[in-house]
N, C-alpha and C positions, 0 to 999 in steps of 0.2 A: 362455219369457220370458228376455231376457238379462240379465245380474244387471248393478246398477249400478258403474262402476268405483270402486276403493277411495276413499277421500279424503284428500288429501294432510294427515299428522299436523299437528295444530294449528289445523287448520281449522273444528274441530268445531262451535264457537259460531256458524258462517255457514250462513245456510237452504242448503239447495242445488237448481240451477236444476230444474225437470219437464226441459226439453229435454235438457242436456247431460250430467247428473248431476255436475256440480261445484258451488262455491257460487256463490251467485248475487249476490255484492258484491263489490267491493275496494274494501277500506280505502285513503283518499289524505290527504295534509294538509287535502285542502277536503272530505272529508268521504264517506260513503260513495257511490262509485259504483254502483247497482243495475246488476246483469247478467241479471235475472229476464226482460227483453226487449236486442236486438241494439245495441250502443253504436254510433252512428256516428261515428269520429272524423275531424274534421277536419283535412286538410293542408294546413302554412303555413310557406312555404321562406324563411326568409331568406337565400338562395342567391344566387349569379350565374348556376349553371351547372345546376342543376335538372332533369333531363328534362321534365318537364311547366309548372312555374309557376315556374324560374330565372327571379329581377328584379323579379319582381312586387310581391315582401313586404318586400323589404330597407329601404322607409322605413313607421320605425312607425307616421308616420297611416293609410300604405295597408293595414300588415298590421294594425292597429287595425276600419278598414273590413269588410276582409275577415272578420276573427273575432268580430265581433258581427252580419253579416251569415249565418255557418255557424251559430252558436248558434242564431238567429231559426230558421233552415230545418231545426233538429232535431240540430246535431252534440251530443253528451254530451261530447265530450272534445276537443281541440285537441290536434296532436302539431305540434311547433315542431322547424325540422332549420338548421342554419349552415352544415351540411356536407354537397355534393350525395354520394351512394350510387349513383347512376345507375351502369350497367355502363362501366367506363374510367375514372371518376372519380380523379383521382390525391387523397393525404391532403392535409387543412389544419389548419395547425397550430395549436398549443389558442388562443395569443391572438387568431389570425387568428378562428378560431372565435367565441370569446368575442365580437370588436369588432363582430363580426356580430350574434350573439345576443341579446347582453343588452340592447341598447335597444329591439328589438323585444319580447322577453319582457316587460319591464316595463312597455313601454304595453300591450299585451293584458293582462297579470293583473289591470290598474287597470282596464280596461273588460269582462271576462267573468269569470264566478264559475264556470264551469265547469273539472275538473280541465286541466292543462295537462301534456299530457308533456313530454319534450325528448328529443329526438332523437341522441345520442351517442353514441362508444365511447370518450370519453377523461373519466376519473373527475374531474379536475381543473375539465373545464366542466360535468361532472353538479353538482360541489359547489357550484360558483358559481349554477349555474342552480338548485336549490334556494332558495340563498340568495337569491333575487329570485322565488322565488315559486312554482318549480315543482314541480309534485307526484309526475311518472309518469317515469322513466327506459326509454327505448327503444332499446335497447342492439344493434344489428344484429349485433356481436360476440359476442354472450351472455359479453360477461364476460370476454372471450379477451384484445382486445385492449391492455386497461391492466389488470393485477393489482390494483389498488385500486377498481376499479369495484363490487365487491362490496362490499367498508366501507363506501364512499360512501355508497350505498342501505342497507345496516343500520345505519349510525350514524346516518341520517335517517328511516329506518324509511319509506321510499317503495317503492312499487310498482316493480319489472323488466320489462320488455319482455325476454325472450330469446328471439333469432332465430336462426334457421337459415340460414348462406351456407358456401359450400365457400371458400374463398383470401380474398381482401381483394375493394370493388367492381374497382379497378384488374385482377385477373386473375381474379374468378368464373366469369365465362362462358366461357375456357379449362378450366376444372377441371370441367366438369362431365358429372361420371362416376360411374354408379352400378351395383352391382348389384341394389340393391333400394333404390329411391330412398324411397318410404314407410317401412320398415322402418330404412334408415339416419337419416333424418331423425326419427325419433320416439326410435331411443334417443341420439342425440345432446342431443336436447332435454332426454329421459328426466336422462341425465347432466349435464348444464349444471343443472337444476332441483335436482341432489342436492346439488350443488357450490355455488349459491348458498346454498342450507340449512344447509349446513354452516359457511358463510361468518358465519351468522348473518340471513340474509335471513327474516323468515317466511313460512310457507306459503302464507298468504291473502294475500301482496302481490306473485305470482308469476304470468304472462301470458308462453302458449307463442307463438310465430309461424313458423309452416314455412318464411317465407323462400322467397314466391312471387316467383320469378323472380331470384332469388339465385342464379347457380350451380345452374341449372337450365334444360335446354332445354325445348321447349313440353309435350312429350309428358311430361316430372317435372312441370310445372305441374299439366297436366290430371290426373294418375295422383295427386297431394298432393290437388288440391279433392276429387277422388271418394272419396279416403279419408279424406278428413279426420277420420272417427269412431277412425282409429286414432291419433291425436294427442287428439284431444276425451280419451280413454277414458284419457291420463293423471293426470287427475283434476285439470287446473290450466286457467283459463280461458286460449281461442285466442283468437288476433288474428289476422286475416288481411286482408294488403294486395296486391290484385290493379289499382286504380285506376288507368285508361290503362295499364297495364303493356307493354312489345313483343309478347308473346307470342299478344295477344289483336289488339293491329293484325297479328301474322303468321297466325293464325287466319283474320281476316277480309280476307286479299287482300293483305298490306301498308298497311291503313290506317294513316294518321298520326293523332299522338295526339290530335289535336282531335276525330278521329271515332270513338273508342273507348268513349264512355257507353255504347251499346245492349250491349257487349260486356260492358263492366265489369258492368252491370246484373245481366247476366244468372249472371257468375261470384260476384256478388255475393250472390244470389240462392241459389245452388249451397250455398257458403259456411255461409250461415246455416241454410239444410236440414241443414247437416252437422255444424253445431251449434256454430259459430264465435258469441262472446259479443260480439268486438270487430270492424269493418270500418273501415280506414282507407282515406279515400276523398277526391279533390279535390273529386266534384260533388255536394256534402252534399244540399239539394233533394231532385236526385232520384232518391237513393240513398237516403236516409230514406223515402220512397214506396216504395222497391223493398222495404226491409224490414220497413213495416209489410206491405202486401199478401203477403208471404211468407212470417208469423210468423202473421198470421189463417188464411192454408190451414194453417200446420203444426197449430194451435190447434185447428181446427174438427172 
């Protein structure tokens, strides 16, 4: 039998999952998230420029619609972004951000009770986004990119997102180079998670993410999902976002992203076998189907 990986100090009070052997909640301002089954969160861009749903969400009635429509269909959790990540994507700056952000954040917090991330690497619109409502920081920098992003989240005592990307989205997919793509991406993570501890973050408000399709080409994709037990095994719950991603339209022929469901499904699917707590996902529906029927085989 192989022994459970250690638990990250401080964590002690939280049950921990039968699947993954971490705990099985994160503490958020709206209250505890159970991780005991796969969180499906939903995605909602207040973007222009998006790869998948740039325009959509930028006026609050729509993205109002939209996020009481993912809750209905099974999301746990809503991640809100101002700033497209898409591979090329050049930066925008925090007020631009903000002017984006916060009037959407704020009609959806008033219409769904489920936790709300936000989407950022710059701490100034983490703090603001708290301040109107939100609970989870999703930080694709892990912390890199603004030195204060760690306060932020310990002075609010909210949940991290730390993700894995090689360079910024504007030059990722130039950089990507590995000689042990799994092995470098888990003690990066390893190290980003010691670093926010230290910062003051606590343990139990701490969520790894490989950084699927960050600064990775398809072949690091697929070699991160299969291994994903060796990120699991650091003892902090995964998040993992493969939804429409390129890698999965270059798999399947060069499909475009509208015909990437059956793909994502299936990665999604992978994913949660491999003991991923979080899926961030556009096509909540029926992706929430994909992870109950994947949680009963694992169960049975």
């Amino acid at each position: 039998m192989v022994a459970s990986p250690p638990r990250p100090p401080g964590s002690e009070g939280l049950p921990r999952s039968p699947l993954a052997g971490h705990p099985s909640a994160l503490r958020t301002p709206a209250g505890v998230l159970a991780l005991d089954r796969a969180v499906v969160v939903g995605v909602l861009n207040a973007t222009p420029d998006s790869f998948s749903d740039g325009g959509r969400h930028q006026d609050p009635a729509r993205a109002v619609a939209a996020a009481v429509e993912m809750v209905a269909a099974g999301a746990g959790m809503l991640d809100l972004g101002a700033e497209s990540t898409r591979p090329g994507a050049a930066p925008v700056p925090a007020d631009e951000e903000l002017r984006r952000l916060l009037p959407v954040l704020r009609a959806v917090r008033a219409a769904v009770r489920v936790p709300l991330s936000v989407d950022t690497t710059k701490a100034a619109v983490a703090a603001a986004a708290i301040a109107e409502g939100a609970d989870v920081v999703n930080d694709v920098s892990a912390g890199q990119a603004d030195p204060g992003m760690f306060a932020s989240c310990a002075g609010a005592g909210v949940p991290i997102v730390l993700m894995h990307m090689k360079g910024s989205p504007a030059t990722m997919q130039a950089e990507a180079r590995y000689e042990d793509v799994v092995g470098e991406v888990a003690s990066f993570l390893s190290e980003r998670a010691e670093a926010a501890r230290a910062a003051g973050i606590a343990p139990d408000t701490i969520v790894l993410d490989p950084g699927i399709g960050f600064g990775k080409t398809v072949e690091h994709n697929c070699l991160l999902l299969r291994r994903l037990d060796a990120l699991v095994a650091l003892g902090y719950p995964v998040l993992v976002g493969v939804s429409r991603k390129s890698f999965l339209g270059r798999l399947l022929g060069g499909r475009d992203v509208e015909g990437r469901l059956f793909g994502t499904a299936a990665a999604v699917a992978l994913a949660v076998a491999g003991g991923a707590r979080l899926v961030r996902v556009h096509d909540v529906a029926a992706i929430h189907d994909v992870v109950v029927v994947t949680e009963a085989v694992l169960g049975a």
